[in-house]
C-alpha positions as CSV (number, residue, x, y, z in Angstrom):
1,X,62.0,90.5,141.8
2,X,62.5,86.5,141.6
3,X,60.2,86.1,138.6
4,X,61.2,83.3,136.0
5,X,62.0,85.9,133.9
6,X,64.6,87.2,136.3
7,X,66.6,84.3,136.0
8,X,67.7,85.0,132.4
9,X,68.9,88.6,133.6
10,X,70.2,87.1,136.9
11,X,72.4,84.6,134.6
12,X,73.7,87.6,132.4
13,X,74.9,89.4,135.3
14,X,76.6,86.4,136.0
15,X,78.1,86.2,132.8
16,X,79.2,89.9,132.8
17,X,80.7,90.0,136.0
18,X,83.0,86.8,135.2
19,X,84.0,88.3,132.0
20,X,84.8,91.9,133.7
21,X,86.4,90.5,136.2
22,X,88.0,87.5,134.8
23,X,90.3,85.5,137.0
24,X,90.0,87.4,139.3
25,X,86.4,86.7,140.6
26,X,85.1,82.7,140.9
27,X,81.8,80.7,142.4
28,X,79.9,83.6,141.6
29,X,76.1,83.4,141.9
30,X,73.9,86.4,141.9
31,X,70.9,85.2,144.2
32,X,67.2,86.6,143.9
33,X,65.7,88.3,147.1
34,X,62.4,89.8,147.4
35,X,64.0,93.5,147.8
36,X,66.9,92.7,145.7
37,X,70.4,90.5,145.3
38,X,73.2,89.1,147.0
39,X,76.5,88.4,145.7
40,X,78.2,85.1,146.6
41,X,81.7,84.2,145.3
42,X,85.2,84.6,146.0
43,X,87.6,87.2,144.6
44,X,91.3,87.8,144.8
45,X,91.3,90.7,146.7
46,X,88.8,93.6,148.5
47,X,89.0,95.9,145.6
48,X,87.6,93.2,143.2
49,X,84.8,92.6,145.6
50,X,84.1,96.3,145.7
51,X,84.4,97.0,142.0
52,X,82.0,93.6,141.1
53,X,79.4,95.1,143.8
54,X,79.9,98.6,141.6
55,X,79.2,97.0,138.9
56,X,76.2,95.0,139.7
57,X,74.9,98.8,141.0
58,X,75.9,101.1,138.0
59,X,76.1,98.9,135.2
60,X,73.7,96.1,135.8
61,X,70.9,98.2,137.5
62,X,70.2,95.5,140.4
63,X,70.1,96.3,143.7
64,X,72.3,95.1,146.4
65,X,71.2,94.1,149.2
66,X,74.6,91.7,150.5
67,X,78.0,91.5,149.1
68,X,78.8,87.8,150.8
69,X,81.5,88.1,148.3
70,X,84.9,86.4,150.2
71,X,88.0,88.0,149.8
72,X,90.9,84.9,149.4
73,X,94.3,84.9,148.2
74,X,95.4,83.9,144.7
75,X,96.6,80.9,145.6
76,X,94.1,79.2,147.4
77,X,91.9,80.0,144.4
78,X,94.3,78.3,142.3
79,X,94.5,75.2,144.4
80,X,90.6,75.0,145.1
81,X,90.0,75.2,141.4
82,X,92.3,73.3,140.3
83,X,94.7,75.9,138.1
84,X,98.2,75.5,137.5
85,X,99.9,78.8,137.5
C-alpha cells in the first residue's frame, strides 16, 4: 500500500479528516503500513476518535489497522497549540 502514489491519497485523508473534524482533531498523520494505516493525533474526546476512525473506514476506503489516536482535553490542546480561547 505505501507506493508514491499513496502519499497524495494519504495527504487527502489528512485534509478530510481535519476539515470534518475541525478543532476538534489536531497532529494528525495518517501513516502507510504494508496491510494498511494507522491513525496518530489527538482529539478532544473518545467519540471524535471513533468517528475520525469511521470515517477513514466508510468514507475514505483505507483500512485501519491502529487508531493511536490520543484522547486529551480541550484545554491542553489549546495550550499545546498555542490557541487562545
Amino acid at each position: 500500500m505505501c507506493e508514491p502514489s499513496s502519499n497524495h491519497r494519504l495527504e487527502q485523508a489528512e485534509a478530510l479528516l481535519q476539515q470534518r473534524l475541525r478543532g476538534r482533531l489536531w497532529a494528525l498523520r495518517v501513516v502507510c503500513k504494508a496491510d494498511g494505516v494507522i491513525l496518530q493525533g489527538h482529539a478532544v474526546n473518545y467519540y471524535v476518535k471513533q468517528l475520525g476512525q469511521h470515517i477513514a473506514i466508510k468514507e475514505l476506503q483505507l483500512t485501519v489497522v491502529a487508531n493511536e489516536i490520543e484522547v486529551s482535553p480541550a484545554s491542553a490542546a489549546q495550550e499545546t497549540h498555542g490557541h487562545d480561547s
